[in-house]
Structure formats: C-alpha cells, structure tokens
NUDRENTOR-172845 format. One record per residue (C-alpha): x, y, z. Coordinates in steps of 0.02 Angstrom, whole numbers, padded with zeros to 5 digits, always signed. Example, Ala and Ser with C-alpha at 12.3 -4.5 7.8 and 13.67 -1.06 7.14 Angstrom:
<pts>
+00615-00225+00390
+00684-00053+00357
</pts>
This chain:
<pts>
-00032-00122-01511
+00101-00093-01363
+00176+00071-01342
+00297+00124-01234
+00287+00283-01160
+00438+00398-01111
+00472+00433-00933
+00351+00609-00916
+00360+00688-00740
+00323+00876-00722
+00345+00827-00526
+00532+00804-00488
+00478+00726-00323
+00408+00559-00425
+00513+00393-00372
+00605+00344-00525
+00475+00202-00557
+00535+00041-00670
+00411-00082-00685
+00264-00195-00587
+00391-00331-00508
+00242-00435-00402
+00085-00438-00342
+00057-00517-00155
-00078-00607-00120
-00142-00694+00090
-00212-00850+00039
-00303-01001+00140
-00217-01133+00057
-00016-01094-00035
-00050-01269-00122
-00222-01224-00194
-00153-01069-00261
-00033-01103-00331
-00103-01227-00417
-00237-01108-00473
-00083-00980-00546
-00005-01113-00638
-00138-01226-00719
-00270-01076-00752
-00122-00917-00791
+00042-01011-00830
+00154-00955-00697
+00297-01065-00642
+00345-01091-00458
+00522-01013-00432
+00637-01000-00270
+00594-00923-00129
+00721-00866+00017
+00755-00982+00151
+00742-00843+00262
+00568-00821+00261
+00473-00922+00441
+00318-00927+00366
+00228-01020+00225
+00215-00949+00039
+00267-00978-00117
+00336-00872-00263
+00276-00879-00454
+00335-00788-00591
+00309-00777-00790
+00263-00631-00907
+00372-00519-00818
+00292-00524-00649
+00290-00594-00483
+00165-00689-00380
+00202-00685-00206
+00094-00793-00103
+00076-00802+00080
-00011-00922+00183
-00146-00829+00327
-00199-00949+00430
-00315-00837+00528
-00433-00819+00381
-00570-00879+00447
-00765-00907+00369
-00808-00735+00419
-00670-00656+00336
-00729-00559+00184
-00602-00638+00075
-00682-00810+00090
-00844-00755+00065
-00903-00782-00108
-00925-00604-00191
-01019-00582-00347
-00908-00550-00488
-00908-00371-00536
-00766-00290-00643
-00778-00144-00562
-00712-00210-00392
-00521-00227-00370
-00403-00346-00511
-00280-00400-00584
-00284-00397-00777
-00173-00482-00898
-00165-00472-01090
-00204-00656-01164
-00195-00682-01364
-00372-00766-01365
-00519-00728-01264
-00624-00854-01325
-00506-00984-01302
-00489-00924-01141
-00696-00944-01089
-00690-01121-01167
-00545-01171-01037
-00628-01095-00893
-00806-01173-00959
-00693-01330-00930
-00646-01313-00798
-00804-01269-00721
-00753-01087-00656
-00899-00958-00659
-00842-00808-00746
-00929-00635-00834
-00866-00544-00977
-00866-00375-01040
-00856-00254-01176
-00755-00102-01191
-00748-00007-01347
-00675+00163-01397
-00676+00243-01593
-00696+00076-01650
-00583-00018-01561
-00662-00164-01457
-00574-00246-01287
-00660-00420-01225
-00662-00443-01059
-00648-00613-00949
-00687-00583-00772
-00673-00729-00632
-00608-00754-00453
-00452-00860-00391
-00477-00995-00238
-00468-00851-00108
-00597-00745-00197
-00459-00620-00294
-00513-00548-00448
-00418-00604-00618
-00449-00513-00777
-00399-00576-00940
-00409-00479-01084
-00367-00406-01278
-00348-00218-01190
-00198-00210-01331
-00332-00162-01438
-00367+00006-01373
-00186+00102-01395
-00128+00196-01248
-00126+00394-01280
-00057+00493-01138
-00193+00628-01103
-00069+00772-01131
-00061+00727-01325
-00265+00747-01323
-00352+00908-01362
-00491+00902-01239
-00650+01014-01256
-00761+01029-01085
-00957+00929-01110
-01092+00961-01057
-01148+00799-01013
-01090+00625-01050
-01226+00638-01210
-01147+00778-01269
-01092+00689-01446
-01015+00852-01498
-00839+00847-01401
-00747+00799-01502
-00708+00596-01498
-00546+00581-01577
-00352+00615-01503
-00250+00654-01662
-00103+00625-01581
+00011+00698-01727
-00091+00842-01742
-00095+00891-01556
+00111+00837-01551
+00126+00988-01692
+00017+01107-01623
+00121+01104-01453
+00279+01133-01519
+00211+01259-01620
+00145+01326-01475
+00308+01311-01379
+00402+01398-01517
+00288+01537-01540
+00317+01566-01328
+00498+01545-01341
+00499+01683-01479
+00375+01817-01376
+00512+01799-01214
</pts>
C-alpha cells in the first residue's frame, strides 16, 4: 500500500521539501560500484557534467540518484573498508523490491553475505534483506509497503507504562481519530 501524504507543516520555517533526488556515496573503485548498482539494484549509468575534475559516476532509476565519487585516499585503515558486521540498525539505504525471496536467491548467487529481518505491526509483516555494497555501505531491500504509513497526528496515543504494557491501545483508527478532530475543532470554533 503507498500513500501519499499532504504537505503538513505547523512550522512555517520548513524548506518546501519535494522529494529524495540522490544519494552520494566516496567509493574505492567508480568501476566496481557501479557495477555493484547496476547488476545487484538495476540502476542505469546516466550523464554526468563535464565540469566535474574528479572521477565519479552518476546512476539513476526508481526515481533516484546515485552519485558516486571516487576517494582515492581511502586507505586499509579507513573504517569504510573495514568489513563491518551487518547490522540493520547501523546506517542504509532501503528500497522497496516486489519479491524478497527472489531477492536472497540472487544474492545466494552471487555469493554476497546478507541477514534478514522481520518487522511486523497488527498483523502486517515487512521482510527484510540486509547486505553491504563493495565499499562496505549498507543496502536494504524490502516489502516495507506492507505496513501503511499513518502520520502520528491521526493516532490516538495513550501513555504505557512499559513496553509490556499490552493495554495501550494497539490500533490507529485513522477514520475515527480524523472525526473526532474535527469534531473537536468544531466544538472550539463554536465556544470562541
């Protein structure tokens, strides 16, 4: 499920915000990368400008840019090149893929070491493929379309106790809560 989700700022400061256009990455090796971006995530090399003196590379599909650029002072000792365990928890990049199974056979192929995960929320479930790019980057691919996105204002909230506390309640009626703010709205407008 995709939802779109008005423009909401109670902060007329906010920058007028359109989308993600691309993600830069310092890599070792442009050639290696990019090789990684379009075999293993289907992005296509696109132009670059000629004014750039350095090496890089530009990739683009789904909506979003890859911007690549070549460090050569990465050295062995950088952190980047040392290999990190693979922990979802650490910085990412997700994208939404249409089968995650097909998606751990392909990487069992290719012999890249990955971990999965589970996420699940009122009995929705989100599978989870975590695994690193040559220069030790984090790529997530997942179903996260499976949860639907709520914004928090259209969920009644009730402080817990705890995180065992299975009384809160667990559900966002987001109809209900939509009605009971307006009501609430009206009801102000008429008491001013």
């Amino acid at each position: 499920m995709i939802m779109e989700i008005e423009e909401v700022s109670n902060n007329n400061e906010a920058l007028a915000l359109l989308s993600l256009n691309h993600v830069s990455l310092l890599c070792r090796s442009v050639w290696d990368s990019m090789r990684f971006y379009e075999e293993i995530l289907g992005f296509v090399p696109i132009k670059r400008p000629s004014s750039f003196k350095f090496n890089g590379a530009w990739l683009y599909n789904y909506g979003i840019g890859i911007h690549l650029i070549e460090n050569p002072s990465i050295d062995a000792f950088d952190t980047t090149v040392e290999p990190r365990p693979i922990n979802p928890k650490d910085n990412h990049i997700s994208f939404q893929c249409r089968d995650v199974g097909l998606v751990k056979r392909r990487l069992e192929d290719m012999e890249l070491k990955y971990v999965t995960a589970v996420v699940e929320d009122e009995g929705n479930r989100v599978d989870q493929v975590f695994f690193h790019d040559p220069d030790g980057y984090m790529v997530e691919l997942c179903n996260c379309e499976n949860i639907p996105i709520l914004p928090l204002s259209s969920c009644s909230f009730k402080p817990r106790l705890s995180s065992f506390d299975r009384a809160a309640p667990d559900k966002c009626r987001f109809m209900e809560n939509a009605m009971m703010e307006s009501l609430s709205m009206e009801m102000l407008n008429i008491s001013f």
